[in-house]
C-alpha positions in Angstrom: 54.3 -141.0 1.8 50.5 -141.8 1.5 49.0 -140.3 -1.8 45.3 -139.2 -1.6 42.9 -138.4 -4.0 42.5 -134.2 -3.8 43.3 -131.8 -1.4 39.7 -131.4 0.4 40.6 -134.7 1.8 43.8 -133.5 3.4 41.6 -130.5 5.0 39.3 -132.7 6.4 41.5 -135.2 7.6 44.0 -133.1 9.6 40.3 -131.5 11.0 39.2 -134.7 12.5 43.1 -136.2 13.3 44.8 -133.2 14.6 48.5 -133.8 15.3 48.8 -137.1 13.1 49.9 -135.1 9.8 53.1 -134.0 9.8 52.9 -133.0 5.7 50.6 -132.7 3.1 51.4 -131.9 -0.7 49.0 -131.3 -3.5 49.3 -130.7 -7.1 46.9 -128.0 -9.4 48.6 -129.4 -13.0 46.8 -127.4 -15.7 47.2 -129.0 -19.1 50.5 -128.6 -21.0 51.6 -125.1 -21.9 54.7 -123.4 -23.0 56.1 -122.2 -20.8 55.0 -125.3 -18.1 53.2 -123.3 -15.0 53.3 -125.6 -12.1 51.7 -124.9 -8.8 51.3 -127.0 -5.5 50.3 -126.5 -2.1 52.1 -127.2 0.7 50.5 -128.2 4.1 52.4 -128.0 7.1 51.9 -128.8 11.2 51.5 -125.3 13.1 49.4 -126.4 16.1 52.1 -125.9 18.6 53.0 -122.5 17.2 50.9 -118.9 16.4 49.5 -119.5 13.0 51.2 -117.0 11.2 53.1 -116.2 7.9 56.3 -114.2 10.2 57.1 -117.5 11.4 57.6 -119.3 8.2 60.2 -121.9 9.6 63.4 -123.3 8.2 61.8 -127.0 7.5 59.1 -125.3 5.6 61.6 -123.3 3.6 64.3 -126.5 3.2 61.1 -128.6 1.9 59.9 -126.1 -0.7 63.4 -125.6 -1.7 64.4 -129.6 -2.6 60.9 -130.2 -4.0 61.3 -127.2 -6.2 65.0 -128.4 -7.4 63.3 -132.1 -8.1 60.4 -130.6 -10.2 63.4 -128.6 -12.0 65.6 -131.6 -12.3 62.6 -134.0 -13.9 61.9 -130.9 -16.5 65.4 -130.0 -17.4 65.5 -131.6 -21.2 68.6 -130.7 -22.6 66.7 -130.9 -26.4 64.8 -128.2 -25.0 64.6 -124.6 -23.7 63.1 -124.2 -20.7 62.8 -120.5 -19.2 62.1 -121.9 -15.3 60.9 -119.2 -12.7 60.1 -120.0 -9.2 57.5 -118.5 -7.6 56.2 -119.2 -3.8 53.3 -117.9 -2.0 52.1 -118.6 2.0 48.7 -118.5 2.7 47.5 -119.3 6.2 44.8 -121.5 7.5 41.7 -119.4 7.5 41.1 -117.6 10.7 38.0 -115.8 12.5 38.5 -111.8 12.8 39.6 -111.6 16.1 37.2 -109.2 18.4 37.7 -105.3 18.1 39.8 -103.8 21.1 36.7 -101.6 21.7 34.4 -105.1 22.7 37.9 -105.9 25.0 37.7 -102.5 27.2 34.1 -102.8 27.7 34.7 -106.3 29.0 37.2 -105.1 31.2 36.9 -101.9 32.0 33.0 -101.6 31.9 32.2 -102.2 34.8 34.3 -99.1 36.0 33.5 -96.9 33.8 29.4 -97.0 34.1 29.8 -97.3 37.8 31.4 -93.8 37.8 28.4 -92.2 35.8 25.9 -93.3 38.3 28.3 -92.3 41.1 27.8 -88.9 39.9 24.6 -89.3 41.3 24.9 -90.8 44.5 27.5 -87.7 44.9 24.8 -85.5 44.0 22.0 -86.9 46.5 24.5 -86.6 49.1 25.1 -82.5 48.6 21.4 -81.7 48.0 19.9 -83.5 51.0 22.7 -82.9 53.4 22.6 -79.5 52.3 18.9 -78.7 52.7 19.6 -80.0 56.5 22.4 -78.1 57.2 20.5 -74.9 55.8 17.2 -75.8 58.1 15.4 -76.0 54.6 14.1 -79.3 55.2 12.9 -78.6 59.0 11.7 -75.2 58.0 9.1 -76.9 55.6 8.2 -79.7 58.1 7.2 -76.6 60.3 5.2 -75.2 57.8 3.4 -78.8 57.3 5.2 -80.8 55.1 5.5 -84.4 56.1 8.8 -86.5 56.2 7.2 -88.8 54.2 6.4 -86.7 51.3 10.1 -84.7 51.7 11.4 -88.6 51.2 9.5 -89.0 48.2 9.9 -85.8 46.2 13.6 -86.8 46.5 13.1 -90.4 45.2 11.0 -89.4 41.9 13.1 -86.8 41.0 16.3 -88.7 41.2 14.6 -91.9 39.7 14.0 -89.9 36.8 17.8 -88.6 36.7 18.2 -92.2 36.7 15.9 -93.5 34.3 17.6 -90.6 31.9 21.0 -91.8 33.0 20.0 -95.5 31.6 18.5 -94.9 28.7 21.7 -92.7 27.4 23.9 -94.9 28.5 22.2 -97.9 26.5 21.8 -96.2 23.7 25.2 -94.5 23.5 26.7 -98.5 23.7 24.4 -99.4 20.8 25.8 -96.5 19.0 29.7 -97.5 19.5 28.3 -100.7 18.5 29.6 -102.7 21.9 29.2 -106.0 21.8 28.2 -105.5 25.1 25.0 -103.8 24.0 24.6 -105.1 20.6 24.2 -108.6 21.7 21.9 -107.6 24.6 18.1 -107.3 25.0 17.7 -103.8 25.4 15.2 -103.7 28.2 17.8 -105.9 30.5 20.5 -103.1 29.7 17.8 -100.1 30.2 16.7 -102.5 34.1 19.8 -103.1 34.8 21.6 -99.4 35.0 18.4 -98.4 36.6 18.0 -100.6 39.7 22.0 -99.9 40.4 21.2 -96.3 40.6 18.0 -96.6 42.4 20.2 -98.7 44.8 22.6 -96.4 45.3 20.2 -93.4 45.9 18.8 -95.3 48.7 22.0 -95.9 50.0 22.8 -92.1 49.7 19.4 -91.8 51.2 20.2 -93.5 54.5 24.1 -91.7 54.7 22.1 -88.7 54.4 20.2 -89.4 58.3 23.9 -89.9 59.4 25.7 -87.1 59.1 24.6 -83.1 59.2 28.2 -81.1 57.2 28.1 -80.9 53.9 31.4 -81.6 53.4 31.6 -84.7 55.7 28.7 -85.9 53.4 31.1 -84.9 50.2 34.3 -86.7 51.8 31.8 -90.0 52.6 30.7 -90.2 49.4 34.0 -89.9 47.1 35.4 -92.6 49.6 32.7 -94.7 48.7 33.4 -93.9 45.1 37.3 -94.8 45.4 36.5 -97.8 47.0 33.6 -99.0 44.5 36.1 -98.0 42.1 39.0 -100.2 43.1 36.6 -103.2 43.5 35.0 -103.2 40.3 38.6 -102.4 38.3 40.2 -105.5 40.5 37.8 -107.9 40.7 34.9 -107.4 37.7 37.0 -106.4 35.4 38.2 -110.2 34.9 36.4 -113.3 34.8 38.5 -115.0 37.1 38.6 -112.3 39.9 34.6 -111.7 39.1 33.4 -115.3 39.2 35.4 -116.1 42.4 33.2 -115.3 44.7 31.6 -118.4 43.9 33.9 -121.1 43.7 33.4 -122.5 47.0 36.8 -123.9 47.4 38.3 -120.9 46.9 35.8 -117.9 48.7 33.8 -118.6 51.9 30.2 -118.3 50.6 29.9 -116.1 53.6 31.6 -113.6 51.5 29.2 -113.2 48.6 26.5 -113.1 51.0 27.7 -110.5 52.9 28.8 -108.6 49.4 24.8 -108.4 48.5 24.3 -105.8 50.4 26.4 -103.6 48.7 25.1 -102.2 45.0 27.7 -102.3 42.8 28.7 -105.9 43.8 25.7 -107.2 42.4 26.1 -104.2 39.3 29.5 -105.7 38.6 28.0 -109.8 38.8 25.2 -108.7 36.3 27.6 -106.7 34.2 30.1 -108.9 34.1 27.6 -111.8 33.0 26.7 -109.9 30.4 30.1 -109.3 29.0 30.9 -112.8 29.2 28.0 -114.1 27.6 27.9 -111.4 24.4 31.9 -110.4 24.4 32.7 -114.0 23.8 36.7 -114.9 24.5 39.4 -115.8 22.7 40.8 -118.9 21.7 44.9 -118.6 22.2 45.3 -122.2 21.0 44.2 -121.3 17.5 44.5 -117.3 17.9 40.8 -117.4 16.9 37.6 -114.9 18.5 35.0 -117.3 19.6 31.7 -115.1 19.7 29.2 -115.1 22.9 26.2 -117.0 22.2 24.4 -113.2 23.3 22.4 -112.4 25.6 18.4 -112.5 25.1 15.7 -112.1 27.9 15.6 -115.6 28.4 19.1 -116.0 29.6 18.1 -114.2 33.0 16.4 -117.3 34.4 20.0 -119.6 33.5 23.4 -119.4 34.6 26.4 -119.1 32.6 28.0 -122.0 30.9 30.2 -123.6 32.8 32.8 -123.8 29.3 32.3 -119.9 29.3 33.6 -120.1 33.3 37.4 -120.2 34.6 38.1 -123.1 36.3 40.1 -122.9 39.9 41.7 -124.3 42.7 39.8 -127.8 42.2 40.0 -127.9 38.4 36.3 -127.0 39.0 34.4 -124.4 37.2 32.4 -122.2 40.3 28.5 -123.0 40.5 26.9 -119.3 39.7 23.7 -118.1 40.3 20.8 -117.1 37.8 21.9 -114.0 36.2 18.4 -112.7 37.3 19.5 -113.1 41.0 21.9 -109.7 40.5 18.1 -108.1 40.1 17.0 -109.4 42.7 20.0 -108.5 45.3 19.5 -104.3 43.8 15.9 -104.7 44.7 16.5 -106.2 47.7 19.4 -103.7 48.4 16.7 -100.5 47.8 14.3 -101.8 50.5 17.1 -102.4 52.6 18.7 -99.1 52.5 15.0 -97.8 52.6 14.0 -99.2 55.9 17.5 -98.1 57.4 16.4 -94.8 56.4 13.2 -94.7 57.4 14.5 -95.8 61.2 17.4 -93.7 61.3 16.0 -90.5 60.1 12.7 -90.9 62.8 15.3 -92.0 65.9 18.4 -90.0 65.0 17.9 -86.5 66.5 17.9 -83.8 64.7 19.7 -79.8 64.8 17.4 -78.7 67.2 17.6 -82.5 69.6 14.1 -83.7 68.2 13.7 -87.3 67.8 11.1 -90.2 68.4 11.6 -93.1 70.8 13.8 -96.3 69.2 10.2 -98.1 69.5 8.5 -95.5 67.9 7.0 -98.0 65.1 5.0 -99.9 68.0 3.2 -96.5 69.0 -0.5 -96.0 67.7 0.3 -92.0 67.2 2.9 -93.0 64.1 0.6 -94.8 62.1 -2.0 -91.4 62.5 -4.5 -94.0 65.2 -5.1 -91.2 68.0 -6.6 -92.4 70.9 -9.7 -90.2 72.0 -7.3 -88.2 74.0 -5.5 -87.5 71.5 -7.7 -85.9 69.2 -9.4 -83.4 71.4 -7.7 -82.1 74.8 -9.7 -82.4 77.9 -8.9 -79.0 79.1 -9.4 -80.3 82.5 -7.1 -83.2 82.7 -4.9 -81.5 80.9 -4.5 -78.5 83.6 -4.5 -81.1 86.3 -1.7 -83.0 85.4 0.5 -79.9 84.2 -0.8 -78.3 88.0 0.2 -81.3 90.2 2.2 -81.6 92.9 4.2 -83.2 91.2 4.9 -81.3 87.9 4.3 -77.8 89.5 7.8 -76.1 90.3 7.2 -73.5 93.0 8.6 -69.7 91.8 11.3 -68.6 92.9 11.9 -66.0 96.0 12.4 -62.8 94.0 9.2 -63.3 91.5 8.3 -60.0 90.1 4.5 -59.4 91.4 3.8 -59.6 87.4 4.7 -62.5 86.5 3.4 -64.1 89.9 0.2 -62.6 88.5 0.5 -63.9 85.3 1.5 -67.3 86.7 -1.3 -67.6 88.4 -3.7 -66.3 85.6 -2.5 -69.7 83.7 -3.1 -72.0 87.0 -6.3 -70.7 87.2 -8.9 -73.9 85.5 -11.2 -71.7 84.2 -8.5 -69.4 82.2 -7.8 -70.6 79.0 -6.3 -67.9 76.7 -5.6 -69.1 73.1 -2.0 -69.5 73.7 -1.7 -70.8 77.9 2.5 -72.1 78.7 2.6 -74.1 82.1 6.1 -74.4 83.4 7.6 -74.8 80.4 11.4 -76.0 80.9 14.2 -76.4 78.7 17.9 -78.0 79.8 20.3 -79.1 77.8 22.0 -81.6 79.6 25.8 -82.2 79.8 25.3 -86.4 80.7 22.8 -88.1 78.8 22.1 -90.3 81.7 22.0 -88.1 84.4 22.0 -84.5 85.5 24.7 -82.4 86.6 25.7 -78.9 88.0 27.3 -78.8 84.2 23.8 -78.4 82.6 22.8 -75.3 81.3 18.9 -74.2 81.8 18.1 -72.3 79.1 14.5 -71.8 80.5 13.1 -71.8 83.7 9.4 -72.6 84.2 7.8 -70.3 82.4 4.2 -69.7 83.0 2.3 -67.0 81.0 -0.4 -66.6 78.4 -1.3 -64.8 75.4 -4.8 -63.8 74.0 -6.2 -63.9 70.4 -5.7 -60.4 68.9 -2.8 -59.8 71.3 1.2 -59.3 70.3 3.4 -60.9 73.2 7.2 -59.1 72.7 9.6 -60.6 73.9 12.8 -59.2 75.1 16.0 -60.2 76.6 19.7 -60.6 75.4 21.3 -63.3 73.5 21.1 -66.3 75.2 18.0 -65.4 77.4 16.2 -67.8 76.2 13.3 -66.4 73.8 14.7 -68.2 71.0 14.5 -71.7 72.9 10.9 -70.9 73.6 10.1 -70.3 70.3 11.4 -73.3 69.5 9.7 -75.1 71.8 6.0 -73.7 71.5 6.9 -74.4 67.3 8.1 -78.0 68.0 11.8 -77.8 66.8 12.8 -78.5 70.0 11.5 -80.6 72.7 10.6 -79.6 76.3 12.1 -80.8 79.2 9.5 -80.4 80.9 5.8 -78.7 81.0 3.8 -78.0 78.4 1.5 -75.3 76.4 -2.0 -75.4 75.0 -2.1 -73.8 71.6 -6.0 -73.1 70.8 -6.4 -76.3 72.7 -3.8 -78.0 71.3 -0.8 -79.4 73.3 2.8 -79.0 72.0 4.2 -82.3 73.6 1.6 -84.7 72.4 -0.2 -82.6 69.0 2.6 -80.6 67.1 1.5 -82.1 64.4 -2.0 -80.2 64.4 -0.7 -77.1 65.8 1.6 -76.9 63.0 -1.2 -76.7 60.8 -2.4 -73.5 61.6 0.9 -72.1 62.9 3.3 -69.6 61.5 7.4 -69.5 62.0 9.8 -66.0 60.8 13.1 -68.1 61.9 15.4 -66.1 63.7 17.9 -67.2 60.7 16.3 -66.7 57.1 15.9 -70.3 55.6 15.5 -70.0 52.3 16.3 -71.3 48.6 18.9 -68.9 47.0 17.7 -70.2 43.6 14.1 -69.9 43.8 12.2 -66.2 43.5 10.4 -64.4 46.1 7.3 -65.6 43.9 8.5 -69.2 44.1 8.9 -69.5 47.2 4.8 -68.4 48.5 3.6 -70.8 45.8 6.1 -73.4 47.1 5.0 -72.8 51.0 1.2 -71.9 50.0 1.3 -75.8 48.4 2.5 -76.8 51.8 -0.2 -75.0 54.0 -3.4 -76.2 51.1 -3.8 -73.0 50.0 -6.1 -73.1 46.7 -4.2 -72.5 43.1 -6.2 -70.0 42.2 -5.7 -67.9 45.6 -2.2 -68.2 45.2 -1.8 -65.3 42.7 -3.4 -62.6 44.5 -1.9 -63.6 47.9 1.8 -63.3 46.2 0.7 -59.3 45.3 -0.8 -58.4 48.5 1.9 -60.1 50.6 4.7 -58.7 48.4 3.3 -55.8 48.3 2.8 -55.1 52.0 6.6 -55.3 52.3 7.9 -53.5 49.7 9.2 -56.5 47.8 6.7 -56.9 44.6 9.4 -55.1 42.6 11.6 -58.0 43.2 9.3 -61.0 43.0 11.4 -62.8 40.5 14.4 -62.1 41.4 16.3 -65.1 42.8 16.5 -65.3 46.4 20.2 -65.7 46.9 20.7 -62.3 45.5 18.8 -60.0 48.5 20.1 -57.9 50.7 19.5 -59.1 54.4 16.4 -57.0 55.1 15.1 -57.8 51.9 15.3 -62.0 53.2 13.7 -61.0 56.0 11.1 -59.0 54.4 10.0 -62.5 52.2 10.4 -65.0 55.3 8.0 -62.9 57.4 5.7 -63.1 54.2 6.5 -66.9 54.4 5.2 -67.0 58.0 1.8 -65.4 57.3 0.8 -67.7 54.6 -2.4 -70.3 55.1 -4.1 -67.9 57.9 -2.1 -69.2 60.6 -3.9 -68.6 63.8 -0.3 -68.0 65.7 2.7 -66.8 64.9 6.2 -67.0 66.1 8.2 -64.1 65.2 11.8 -64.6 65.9 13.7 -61.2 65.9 12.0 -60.8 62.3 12.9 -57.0 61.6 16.6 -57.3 62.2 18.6 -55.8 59.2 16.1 -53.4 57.9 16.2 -50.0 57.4 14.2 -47.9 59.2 11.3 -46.9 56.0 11.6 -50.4 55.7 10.7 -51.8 59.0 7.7 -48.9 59.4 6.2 -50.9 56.5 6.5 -54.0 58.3 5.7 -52.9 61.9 2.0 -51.7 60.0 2.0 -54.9 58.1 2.2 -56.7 61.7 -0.6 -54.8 63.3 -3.1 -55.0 60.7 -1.9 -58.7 60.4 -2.5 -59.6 64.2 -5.9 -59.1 64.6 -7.6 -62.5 65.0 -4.6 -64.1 66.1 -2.0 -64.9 68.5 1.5 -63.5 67.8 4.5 -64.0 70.1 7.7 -61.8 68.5 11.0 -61.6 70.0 13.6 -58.4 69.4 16.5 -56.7 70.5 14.7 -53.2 69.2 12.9 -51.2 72.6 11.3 -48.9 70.0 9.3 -52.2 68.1 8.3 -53.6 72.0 7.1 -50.7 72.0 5.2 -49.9 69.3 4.0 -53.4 69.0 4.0 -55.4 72.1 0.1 -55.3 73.8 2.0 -56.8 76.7 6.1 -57.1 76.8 7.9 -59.9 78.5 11.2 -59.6 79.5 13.5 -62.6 79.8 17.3 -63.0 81.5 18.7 -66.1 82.0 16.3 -68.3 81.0 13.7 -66.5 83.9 10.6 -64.5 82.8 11.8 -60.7 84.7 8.0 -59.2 83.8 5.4 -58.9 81.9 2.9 -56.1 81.7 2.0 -53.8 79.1 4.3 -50.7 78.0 3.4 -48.3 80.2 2.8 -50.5 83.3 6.7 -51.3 83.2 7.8 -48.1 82.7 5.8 -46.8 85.7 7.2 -49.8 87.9 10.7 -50.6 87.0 11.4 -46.5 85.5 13.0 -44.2 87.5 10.1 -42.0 86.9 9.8 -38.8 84.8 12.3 -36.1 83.7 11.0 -32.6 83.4 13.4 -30.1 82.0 12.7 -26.5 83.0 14.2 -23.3 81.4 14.0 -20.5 83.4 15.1 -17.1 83.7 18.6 -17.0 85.3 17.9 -14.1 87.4 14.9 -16.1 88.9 16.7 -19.4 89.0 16.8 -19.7 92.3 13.3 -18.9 93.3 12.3 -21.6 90.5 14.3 -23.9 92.5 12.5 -23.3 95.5 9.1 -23.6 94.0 9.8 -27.0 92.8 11.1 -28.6 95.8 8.2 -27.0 97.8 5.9 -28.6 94.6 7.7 -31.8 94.7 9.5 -32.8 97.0 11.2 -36.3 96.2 12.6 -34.3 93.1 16.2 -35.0 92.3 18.3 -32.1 90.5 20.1 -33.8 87.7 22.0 -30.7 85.7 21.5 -27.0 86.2 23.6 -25.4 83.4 22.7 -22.0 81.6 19.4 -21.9 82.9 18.7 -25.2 81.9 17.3 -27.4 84.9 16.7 -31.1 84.9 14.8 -32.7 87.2 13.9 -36.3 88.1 10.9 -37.0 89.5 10.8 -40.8 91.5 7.7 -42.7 91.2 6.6 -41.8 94.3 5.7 -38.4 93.6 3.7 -39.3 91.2 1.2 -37.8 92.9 2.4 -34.3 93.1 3.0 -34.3 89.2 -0.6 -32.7 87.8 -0.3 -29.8 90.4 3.2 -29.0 89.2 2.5 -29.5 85.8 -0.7 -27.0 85.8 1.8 -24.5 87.3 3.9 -24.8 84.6 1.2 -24.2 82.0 0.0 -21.2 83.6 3.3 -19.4 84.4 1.8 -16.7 85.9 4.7 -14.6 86.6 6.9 -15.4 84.0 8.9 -17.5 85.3 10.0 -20.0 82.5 10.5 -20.0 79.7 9.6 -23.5 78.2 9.5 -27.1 80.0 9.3 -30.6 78.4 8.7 -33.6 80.6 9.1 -36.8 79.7 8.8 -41.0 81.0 11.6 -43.1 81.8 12.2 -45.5 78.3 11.6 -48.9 77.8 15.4 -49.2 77.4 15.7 -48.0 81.1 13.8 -50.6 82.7 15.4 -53.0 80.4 19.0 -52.6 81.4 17.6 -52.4 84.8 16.5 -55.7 84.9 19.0 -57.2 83.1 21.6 -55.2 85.5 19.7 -56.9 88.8 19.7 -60.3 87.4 23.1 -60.4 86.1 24.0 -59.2 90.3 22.1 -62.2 91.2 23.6 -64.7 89.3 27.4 -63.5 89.5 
């Protein structure tokens, strides 16, 4: 027993010697009252045990106990009365609060749970691009002039800002729970850091996005992403030990971190979890005390974390991290990374319709927008001889109508250029990549034709004749196998680009927004095609109003009938003064008040321009079609105005006669005498019916005048009438599908 002078000397000795005092005992004697008040302090060794007044041991207790029955003993005067009470109290050693479970789950569980909010986004970017490709949105645009470059970057300020928003809230809502997290951290490296982990992950969505062409696969890609992000930053950021791993070198291949960088949320979690380590602070189970962070200021970007704030592993070591800043770095790093994929993958990865550029397509002059002289203007006469030679030219076939041979040669000839001039245009889809086969299917077959300015070309044949795939082709969607056409002197294989400038598309499948208006839609497509704001206005009521749709003008796409989408995406096709237009079956679903409105707003429309429209309707070739081609099996049949094919592929004319039935007979007679090539179809109630062949076309006027004068009375009325469009249609088709069985 060593006595000392007071009781601040015990404190600060057992501070600076711990483990040497077993005891310490001090006395607070006030002076002497009645009754005597006598308090002490006792001071006891808890290093080795939690600090803590449930654990008030059995020495403790057996040492206040004798000391209070010797203090009793020295003050029990028998001459005296003495009323004794024995009071004891335990107070601990003075502790630091320990840290609020709220700092603890952000520590931990941080990292998962802002990982999920900007997930939300990458889900997001996945279903809106993926979607506007399955829908042929995007390529319906590109049509219509917009550039991939500018589709790209719409996207990526749009979600930046979703991202930006997502940031801010989520900084501000920490600093309103008051997380240490966020309390203890600049601001702007909380606001930076949130938003290069989204920007990196929208680039990464970015680049899925050239990958894949479903929806749903899309969807399905992008929650297994999230699960797996998920599991990775609840396993191994949510602990310092599993987090800082990566670089203890005796433990983790470097190799692994490095590889790791390339993924966003690894470098999130580093930076996240540096944070949370440096403001959380830890807590000290020796002494069951909270040791704060130092916190987390701009500066400590350019450091690493103290090693005494880092586990230790394997080696005893603590690991050798990077600069904090470095997680920066790595996002950045990760957005041009996932940018470039996407920019490669997206030019080189065909598209719906097989469109695509060459892998080296980077090295070519015509990416960049350098055109060689040849190039920018077509020399019409090198152009003509190269698509003429030998060796591009495929001879016709045997059976070539005398039309199209016509036609055919029309477009050979080096001083015929038409506005719209197709030379042996060619498409096969191939069933081997490398080679062909007897298993490819030609979906056209050389087709050589042309089409003047102020002329409608109508194009007929059934599904799967092949109209649709020229269309495509002359429009760009799809590439030709071979040949190639001059569109007001620009070539499709090598200039799509300028022809799409002044060119006009009605899809064969409306492509269209469901959530944007009739109205939204022309200013969206007018934007596209340069039309000037203040035109805009009056081009939305003269369009909408040539179709019967100015009713509806803000009423959201998705909600009209099928004519109705029709109505606005043949309005879309006319907008910018495109100098052709491809029509793809554009009045299908309409009724028929509807599609007389149309058919008027065509005409007027054509006049200055070259219009090619395809449809399954005789009665719009018809009314129309300057010139009508037919197609089967990929093969141009004819092509020749209305009447022309009528007159060559019709069965003639049908006259029916009513006559009286007494006089039947001698009608009879005087028809067959009249004409004799006619064919007696029905004879029922005085009714005859007649068809005349086209080679008595010639006897025709003589018989008709007959019939108008009627001198003796001998009918009663007469009709005559051409063979139908229809006819010579199915004819056609009829012969071909002979051939080819």
């Amino acid at each position: 027993m060593v006595p000392v002078p007071n009781a601040d000397f015990i404190y600060n000795y057992a501070l600076k010697h711990p483990n040497a005092t077993s005891w310490g005992l001090t006395f607070n004697q006030p002076a002497a009252t009645t009754p005597i008040n006598i308090q002490y302090q006792l001071w006891f060794n808890a290093t080795n045990s939690a600090n803590g007044s449930d654990i008030f041991g059995r020495n403790v207790l057996a040492f206040v106990r004798g000391l209070d029955e010797a203090i009793i003993t020295v003050l029990n005067d028998p001459t005296a009365t003495i009323t004794t009470n024995i009071d004891v109290n335990i107070k601990d050693w003075p502790l630091i609060p320990a840290g609020q479970l709220s700092d603890s789950i952000v520590q931990s569980l941080g990292p998962v749970f802002f990982f999920c909010a900007e997930m939300i986004i990458f889900i997001n970017v996945l279903n809106q691009i993926v979607s506007e490709k399955e829908l042929k949105l995007r390529h319906s645009m590109e049509v219509m002039g917009l550039r991939p470059s500018v589709y790209w970057l719409s996207h990526l300020i749009s979600n930046s800002v979703l991202v930006f928003i997502n940031a801010l809230f989520t900084g501000l809502f920490g600093l309103a729970f008051g997380f240490q997290a966020f309390r203890n951290t600049n601001f702007g490296v909380i606001l930076i850091t949130f938003f290069l982990f989204g920007e990196a992950m929208v680039m990464m969505a970015f680049f899925i996005t050239t990958l894949v062409r479903k929806t749903r696969v899309a969807i399905l890609i992008g929650i297994f992403i999230f699960v797996i992000g998920l599991l990775f930053e609840s396993f191994v950021f949510s602990s310092g030990y599993l987090g800082y791993i990566w670089w203890s070198s005796s433990t983790v291949d470097p190799a692994g971190w490095k590889c790791l960088m390339f993924i966003p949320f690894f470098n999130f979690g580093h930076m996240f979890l540096d944070i949370a380590t440096l403001t959380t602070g830890m807590l000290d189970t020796l002494t069951n005390t909270y040791i704060p962070g130092p916190g987390f200021p701009w500066a400590t970007l350019y450091t690493s974390v103290p090693r005494d704030s880092l586990p230790t592993y394997g080696d005893g070591l603590p690991p050798v991290v990077p600069q904090t800043i470095q997680a920066w770095y790595l996002m950045i790093m990760d957005c041009f990374f996932y940018g470039i994929l996407l920019w490669y993958f997206d030019n080189v990865i065909p598209n719906e319709f097989g469109a695509c550029q060459v892998p080296w397509f980077f090295l070519t002059l015509d990416y960049w927008g350098i055109e060689t002289a040849s190039k920018k203007s077509i020399n019409r006469a090198d152009w003509q001889a190269k698509n003429t030679s030998v060796y591009s030219l495929i001879p016709p076939e045997g059976d070539e109508d005398s039309d199209v041979l016509a036609a055919r040669d029309r477009v050979l000839d080096p001083s015929h250029f038409p506005e719209l001039k197709i030379v042996n245009l060619r498409k096969v889809y191939r069933n081997n990549i490398l080679f062909s086969s007897e298993k490819d299917k030609v979906a056209v077959r050389n087709s050589c034709f042309g089409v003047e300015e102020g002329k409608l070309l109508a194009l007929l044949g059934q599904n799967g004749a092949g109209k649709s795939t020229t269309i495509s082709m002359l429009s760009g969607l799809t590439p030709a196998t071979s040949g190639d056409a001059l569109i007001y002197n620009f070539s499709v294989r090598n200039q799509i680009h300028r022809i799409r400038s002044i060119m006009g598309i009605c899809p064969q499948h409306d492509v269209l927004f469901d959530d944007l208006t009739a109205r939204e839609h022309i200013h969206l497509y007018a934007g596209l095609k340069g039309v000037p704001y203040n035109e805009i206005a009056l081009l939305i009521e003269e369009r909408l109003q040539a179709v019967r749709l100015l009713t509806v003008a803000d009423v959201r796409a998705g909600t009209y009938s099928g004519g109705m989408k029709r109505r606005l995406s043949l309005v879309i096709s006319t907008i910018g003064d495109p100098k052709v237009i491809f029509m793809d079956e554009p009045t299908t679903g309409m009724d028929p008040v509807n599609r007389r409105h149309v058919w008027t707003f065509i005409e007027k429309f054509k006049k200055g321009r070259v219009i090619i429209l395809t449809t399954h309707s005789m009665e719009e070739a018809d009314v129309l079609g300057d010139k009508i081609a037919i197609m089967s099996k990929g093969r141009l049949r004819a092509i020749n105005n209305s009447i022309a094919l009528k007159t060559k592929f019709g069965t003639g004319y049908r006259i029916s006669v009513v006559a009286n039935p007494v006089e039947l007979e001698h009608v009879k007679g005087i028809i067959q005498r009249m004409v004799p090539g006619a064919v007696l179809e029905d004879d029922s109630a005085g009714a005859l019916i007649y068809q005349f062949p086209g080679s008595s076309t010639g006897s025709i006027p003589d018989f008709v005048q007959w019939l108008e004068e009627n001198k003796d009375g001998l009918v009663k009325s007469w009709g005559i009438s051409q063979s139908t469009l229809e006819e010579v249609f199915l004819k056609l088709i009829r012969e071909t599908n002979e051939k080819f069985r």
